[in-house]
C-alpha positions in Angstrom: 90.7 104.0 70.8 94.3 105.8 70.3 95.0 105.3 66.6 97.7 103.3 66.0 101.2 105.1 64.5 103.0 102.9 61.9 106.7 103.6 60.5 107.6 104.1 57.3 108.0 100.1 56.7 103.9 100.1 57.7 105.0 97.9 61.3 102.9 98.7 63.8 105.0 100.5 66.6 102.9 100.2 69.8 105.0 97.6 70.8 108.2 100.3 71.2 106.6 103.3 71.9 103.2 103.2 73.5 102.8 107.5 73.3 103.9 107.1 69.7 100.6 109.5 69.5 103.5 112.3 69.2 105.6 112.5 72.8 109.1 113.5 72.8 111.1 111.2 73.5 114.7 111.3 75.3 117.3 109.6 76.7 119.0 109.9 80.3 122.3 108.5 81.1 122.9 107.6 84.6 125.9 107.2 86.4 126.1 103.6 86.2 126.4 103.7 82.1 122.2 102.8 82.4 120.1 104.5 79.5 116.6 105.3 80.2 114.2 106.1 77.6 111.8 108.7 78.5 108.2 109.6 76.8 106.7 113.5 77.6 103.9 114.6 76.3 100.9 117.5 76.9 101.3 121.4 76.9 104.4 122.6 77.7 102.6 125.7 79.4 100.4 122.9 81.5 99.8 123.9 85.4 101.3 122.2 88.0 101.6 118.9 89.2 103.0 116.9 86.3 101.7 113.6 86.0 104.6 110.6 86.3 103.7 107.2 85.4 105.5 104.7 87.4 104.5 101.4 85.1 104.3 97.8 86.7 106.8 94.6 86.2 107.6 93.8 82.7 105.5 96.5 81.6 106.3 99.4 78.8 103.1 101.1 78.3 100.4 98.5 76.9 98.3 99.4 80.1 98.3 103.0 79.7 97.5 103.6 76.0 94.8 104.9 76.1 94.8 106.6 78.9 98.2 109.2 78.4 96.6 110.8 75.5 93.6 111.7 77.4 95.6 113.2 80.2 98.1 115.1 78.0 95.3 117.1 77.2 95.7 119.4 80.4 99.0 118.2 82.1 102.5 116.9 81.0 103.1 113.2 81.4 105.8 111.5 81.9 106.6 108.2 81.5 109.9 106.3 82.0 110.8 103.1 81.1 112.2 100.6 83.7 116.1 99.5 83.2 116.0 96.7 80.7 111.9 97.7 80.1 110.8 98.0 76.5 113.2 101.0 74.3 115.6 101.1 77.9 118.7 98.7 77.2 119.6 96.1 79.9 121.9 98.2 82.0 125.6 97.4 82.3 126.5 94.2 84.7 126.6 94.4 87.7 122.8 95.0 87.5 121.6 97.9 89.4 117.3 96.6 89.6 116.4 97.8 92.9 113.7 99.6 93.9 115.2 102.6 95.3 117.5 102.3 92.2 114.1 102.4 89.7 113.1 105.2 92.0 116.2 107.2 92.1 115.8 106.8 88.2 112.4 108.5 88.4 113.5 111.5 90.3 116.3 112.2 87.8 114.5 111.9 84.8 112.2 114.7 86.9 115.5 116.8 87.7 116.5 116.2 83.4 113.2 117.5 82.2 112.9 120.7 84.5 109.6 118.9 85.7 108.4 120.2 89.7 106.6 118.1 91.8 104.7 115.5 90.6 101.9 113.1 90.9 103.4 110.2 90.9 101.0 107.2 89.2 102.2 103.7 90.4 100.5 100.5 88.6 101.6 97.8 90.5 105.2 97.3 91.0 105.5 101.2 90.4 104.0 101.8 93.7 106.5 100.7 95.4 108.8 102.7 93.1 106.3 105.8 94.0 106.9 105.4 97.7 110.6 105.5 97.4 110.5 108.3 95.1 108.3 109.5 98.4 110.9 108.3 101.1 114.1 109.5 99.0 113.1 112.5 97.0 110.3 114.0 99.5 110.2 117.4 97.4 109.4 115.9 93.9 106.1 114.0 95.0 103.0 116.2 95.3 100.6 113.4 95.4 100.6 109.3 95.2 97.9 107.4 93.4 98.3 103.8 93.1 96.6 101.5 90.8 96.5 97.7 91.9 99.5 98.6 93.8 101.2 97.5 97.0 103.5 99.0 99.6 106.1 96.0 98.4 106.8 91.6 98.3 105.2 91.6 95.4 104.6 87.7 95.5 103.6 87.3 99.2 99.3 87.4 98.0 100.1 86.0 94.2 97.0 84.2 94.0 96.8 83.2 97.3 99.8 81.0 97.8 103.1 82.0 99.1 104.9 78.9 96.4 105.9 81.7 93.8 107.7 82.9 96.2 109.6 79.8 97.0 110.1 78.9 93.3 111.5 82.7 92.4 115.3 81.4 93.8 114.7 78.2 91.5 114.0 80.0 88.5 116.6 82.4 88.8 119.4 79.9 89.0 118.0 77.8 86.0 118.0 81.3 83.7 121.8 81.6 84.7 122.7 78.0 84.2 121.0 77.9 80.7 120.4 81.4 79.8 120.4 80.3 76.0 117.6 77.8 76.0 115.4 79.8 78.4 116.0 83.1 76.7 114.5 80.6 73.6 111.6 79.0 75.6 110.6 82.5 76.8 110.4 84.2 73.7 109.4 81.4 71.9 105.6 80.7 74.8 105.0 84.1 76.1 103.7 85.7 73.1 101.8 82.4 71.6 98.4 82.2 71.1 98.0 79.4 73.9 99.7 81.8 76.1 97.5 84.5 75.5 94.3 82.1 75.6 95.5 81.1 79.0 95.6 84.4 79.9 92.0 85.2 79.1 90.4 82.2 80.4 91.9 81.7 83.5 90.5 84.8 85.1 93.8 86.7 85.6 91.8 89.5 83.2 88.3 90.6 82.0 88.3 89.1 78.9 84.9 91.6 78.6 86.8 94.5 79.5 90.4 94.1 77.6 91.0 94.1 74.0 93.3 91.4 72.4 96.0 93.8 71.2 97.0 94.8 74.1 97.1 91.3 76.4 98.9 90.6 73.1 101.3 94.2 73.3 101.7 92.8 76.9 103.2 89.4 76.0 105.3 90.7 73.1 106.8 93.0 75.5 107.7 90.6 78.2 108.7 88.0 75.9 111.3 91.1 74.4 112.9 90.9 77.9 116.0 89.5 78.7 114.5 86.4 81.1 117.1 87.1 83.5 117.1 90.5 83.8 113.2 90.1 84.6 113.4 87.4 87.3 116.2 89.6 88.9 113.7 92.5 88.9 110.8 90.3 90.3 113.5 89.2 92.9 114.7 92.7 94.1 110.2 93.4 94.3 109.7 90.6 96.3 112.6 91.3 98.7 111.6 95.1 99.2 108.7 97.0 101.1 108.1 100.3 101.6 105.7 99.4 103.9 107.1 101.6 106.8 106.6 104.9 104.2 102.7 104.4 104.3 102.3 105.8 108.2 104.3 109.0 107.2 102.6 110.4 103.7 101.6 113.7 104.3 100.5 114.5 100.7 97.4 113.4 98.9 96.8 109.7 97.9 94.3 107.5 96.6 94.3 103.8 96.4 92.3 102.1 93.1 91.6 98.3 93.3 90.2 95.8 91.8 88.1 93.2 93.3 89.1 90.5 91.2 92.4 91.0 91.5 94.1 88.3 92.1 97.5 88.8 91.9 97.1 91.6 94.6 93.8 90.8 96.5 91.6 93.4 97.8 92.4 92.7 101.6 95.4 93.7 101.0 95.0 96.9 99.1 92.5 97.5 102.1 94.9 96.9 104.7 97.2 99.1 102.4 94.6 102.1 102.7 94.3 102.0 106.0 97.6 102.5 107.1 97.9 105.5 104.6 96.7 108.8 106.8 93.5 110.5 104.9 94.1 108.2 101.6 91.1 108.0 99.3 89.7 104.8 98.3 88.3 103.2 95.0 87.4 100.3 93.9 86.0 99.0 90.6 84.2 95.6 91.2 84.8 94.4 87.3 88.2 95.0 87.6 91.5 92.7 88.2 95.0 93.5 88.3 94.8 94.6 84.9 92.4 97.1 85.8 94.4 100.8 84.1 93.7 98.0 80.5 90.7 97.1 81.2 88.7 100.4 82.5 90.7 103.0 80.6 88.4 106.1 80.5 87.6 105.8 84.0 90.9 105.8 85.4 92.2 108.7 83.3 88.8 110.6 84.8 90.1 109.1 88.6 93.5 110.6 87.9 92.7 114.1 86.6 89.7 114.2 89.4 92.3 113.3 92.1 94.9 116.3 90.7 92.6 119.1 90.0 90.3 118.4 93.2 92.5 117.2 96.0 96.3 118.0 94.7 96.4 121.0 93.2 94.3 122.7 95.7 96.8 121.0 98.5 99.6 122.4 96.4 97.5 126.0 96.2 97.0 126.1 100.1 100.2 124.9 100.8 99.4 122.1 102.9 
């Protein structure tokens, strides 16, 4: 396991800074007065392609703790927090949370750090995000790689059952008509114990396969959100697909799945494959949607196999 960094007040930091291992971190302005907080870390000499982490919904690192120190070791990461996500500020109203906004985000924190093309690593939401990085900024995406991630409307499989769906416009207006007393209730359940109980017993996770701390870093970190904020960006997911990008990817990509994922079930990460031409295809039969948490080692293994096999040689032969 990563050792955890403390500050000088001995708090535990992971729930800021998930690289706190020794990344530098920046900040990039955008044109719309947003600040996004960027984490880079590995050898600055590193070969081509960089690795950019495209996180998922809510999320600021927890899932990927242990797995950005093992691929700093030969490539430079990169990994952006989301608009209103973890150390990034709620942008300034009106809220810019789409995903070709997140993506355009993405390609100029590439353009701010001198980073070439990349292989862009969506969990989740962020594969969406990857595809229109793909479909806007063509010439900065060397390879895609998703991880329990699908083309787009997020909630259409959530467990089966189109009714999150149909609640999303409900909850949104009660976090605008009583933004005090759900900002309260949010921050005051998610990061309970009964939350995170929930959590492990329900089956949304291995409870074999995930530690504690980080279901717990999870929670802390969504519970930090502005409620608001995050039922807008669940809003803007569910509303967009980039479905219509998957026929037309002409660099390398592989798909990793879970088969007990509920919250994105494997027939639709199949059908997902299937439209992608030449994908590659993996799927770990333990896993759920919390599958980069819960089977760490392997996936940093799946993601440096992918690059110095299949990408780098593509990038090599020019193809």
């Amino acid at each position: 396991m990563t050792p955890r960094m403390t500050n000088a007040g001995g708090t535990s930091n992971r729930a800021l800074d998930p690289l706190a291992a020794g990344p530098l971190a920046l900040r990039l302005r955008r044109d719309d007065g947003a600040s996004i907080r960027l984490f880079v870390s590995g050898p600055k000499d590193a070969p081509p392609p960089a690795i950019l982490i495209l996180d998922g919904l809510g999320c600021a690192g927890w899932a990927f703790e242990r797995i950005v120190p093992l691929l700093s070791e030969q490539r430079r990461v990169v990994f952006m927090h989301y608009r209103g996500h973890g150390q990034s500020p709620d942008p300034p109203r009106p809220w810019r949370l789409s995903i070709p906004t997140l993506a355009d985000d993405a390609a100029a924190a590439c353009e701010h750090l001198g980073i070439g093309p990349v292989v862009a690593v969506g969990f989740s939401m962020g594969f969406p995000v990857a595809l229109e990085l793909y479909r806007r900024h063509r010439e900065r995406v060397a390879g895609l790689l998703s991880l329990a991630g699908p083309s787009g409307r997020v909630l259409d499989s959530f467990q089966g059952t189109q009714n999150f769906r149909r609640l999303l416009p409900l909850a949104l207006a009660a976090t605008k008509i009583a933004r005090d007393v759900t900002t309260r209730t949010w921050r005051k359940w998610l990061p309970s114990p009964l939350s995170r109980e929930l959590s492990l017993r329900s089956g949304q996770v291995n409870a074999e396969r995930i530690e504690v701390a980080d279901l717990e870093l999870y929670m802390r970190g969504i519970a930090a959100m502005n409620p608001e904020l995050f039922l807008a960006v669940v809003d803007e997911a569910q509303r967009h697909s980039a479905a219509d990008v998957l026929p037309t990817i002409a660099v390398p990509t592989l798909v990793v799945a879970g088969a007990r994922d509920n919250f994105v079930p494997l027939a639709t990460m199949r059908a997902l494959v299937a439209q992608i031409p030449r994908a590659q295809w993996k799927v770990y039969p333990a896993a759920t949607h919390a599958l980069p948490a819960e089977f760490p080692l392997e996936i940093a293994d799946e993601i440096a196999g992918f690059i110095d096999h299949t990408v780098a040689p593509s990038m090599s032969s020019g193809t």
